[in-house]
N, C-alpha and C positions, 0 to 999 in steps of 0.2 A: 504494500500500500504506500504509494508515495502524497504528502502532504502538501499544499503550499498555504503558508501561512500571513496574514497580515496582520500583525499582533499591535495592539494599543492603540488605535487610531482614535482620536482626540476630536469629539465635535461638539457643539455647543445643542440642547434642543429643549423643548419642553412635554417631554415626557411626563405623567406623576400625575396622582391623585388628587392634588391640595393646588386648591386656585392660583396661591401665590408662585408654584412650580409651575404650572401652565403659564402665568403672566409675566415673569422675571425669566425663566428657564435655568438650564446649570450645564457643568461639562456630564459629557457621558464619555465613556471609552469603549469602544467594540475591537473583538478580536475576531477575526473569520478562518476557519481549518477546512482548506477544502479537499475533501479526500478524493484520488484518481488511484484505479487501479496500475494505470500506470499514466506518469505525465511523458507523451513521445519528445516534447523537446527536449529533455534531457540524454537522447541521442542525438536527435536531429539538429541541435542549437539552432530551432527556429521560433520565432517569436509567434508564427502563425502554429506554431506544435505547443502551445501552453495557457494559460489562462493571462487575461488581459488586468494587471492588477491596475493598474492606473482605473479601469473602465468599473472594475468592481470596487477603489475606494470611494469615486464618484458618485455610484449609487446609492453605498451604503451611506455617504453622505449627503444626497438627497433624502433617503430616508430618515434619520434620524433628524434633521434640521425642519422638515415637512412636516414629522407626526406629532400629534397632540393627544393622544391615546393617553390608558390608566397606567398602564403597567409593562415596564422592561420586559416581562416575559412577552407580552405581544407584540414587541418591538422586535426582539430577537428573534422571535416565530417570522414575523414580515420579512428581513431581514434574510435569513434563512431562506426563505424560497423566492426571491430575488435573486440571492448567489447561486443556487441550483439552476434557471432559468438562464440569467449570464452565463455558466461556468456548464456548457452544456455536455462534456464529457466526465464532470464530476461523481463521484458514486455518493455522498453523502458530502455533507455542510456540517460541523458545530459552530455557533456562533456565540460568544461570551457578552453580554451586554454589562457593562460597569456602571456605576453609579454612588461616585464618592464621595457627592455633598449629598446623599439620600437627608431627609429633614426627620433622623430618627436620634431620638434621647439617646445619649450614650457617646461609646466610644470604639470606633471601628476605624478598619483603611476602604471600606469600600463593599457595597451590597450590588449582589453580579447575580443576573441571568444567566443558565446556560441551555441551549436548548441545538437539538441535534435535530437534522432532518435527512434520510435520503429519498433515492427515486423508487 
């Protein structure tokens, strides 16, 4: 199983439950694992033999700057079958959704989605 990973990608959105997170918004961090049986560029050293990450940070950053939704899990659910859809030799997606200003009492580094999808 070969992997290509875009790990911690930094966007700003208003995801969340509580009015003031819709209205203000906060950073989110996504991470995408996209699983290929086999990636052929990694013989072929062709750009058309591999997944477009430029094209899938794009989206994932349209998405999370676009939704207004309750909850990281269904961020990372959407999210998820977007990169399956782009990434169409993919066998399966995990996608990590972070959320390190969550507005929860206490004291943590970070409350994260994670949600796996294949075909």
């Amino acid at each position: 199983m070969d992997i290509i990973r875009l790990k911690n990608m930094e966007f700003f959105g208003h995801t969340g439950c509580l009015p003031e997170e819709k209205e203000n918004g906060q950073k989110f961090i996504v991470t995408c694992e996209i699983f290929y049986d086999q990636i052929r560029g990694r013989v072929t050293d062709s750009l058309n033999d591999t997944c477009d990450y430029s094209l899938v940070y794009s989206r994932v950053k349209k998405i999370v700057e676009e939704d207004r939704g309750n909850l990281i899990e269904h961020l990372a659910w959407v999210i998820a079958g977007d990169v399956l859809r782009t990434a169409r030799d993919a066998v399966s997606v995990t996608v990590t959704v972070s959320k390190p200003d969550c507005p929860v009492d206490g004291k943590f580094e970070t409350m994260e989605a994670v949600i796996s999808r294949g075909r």
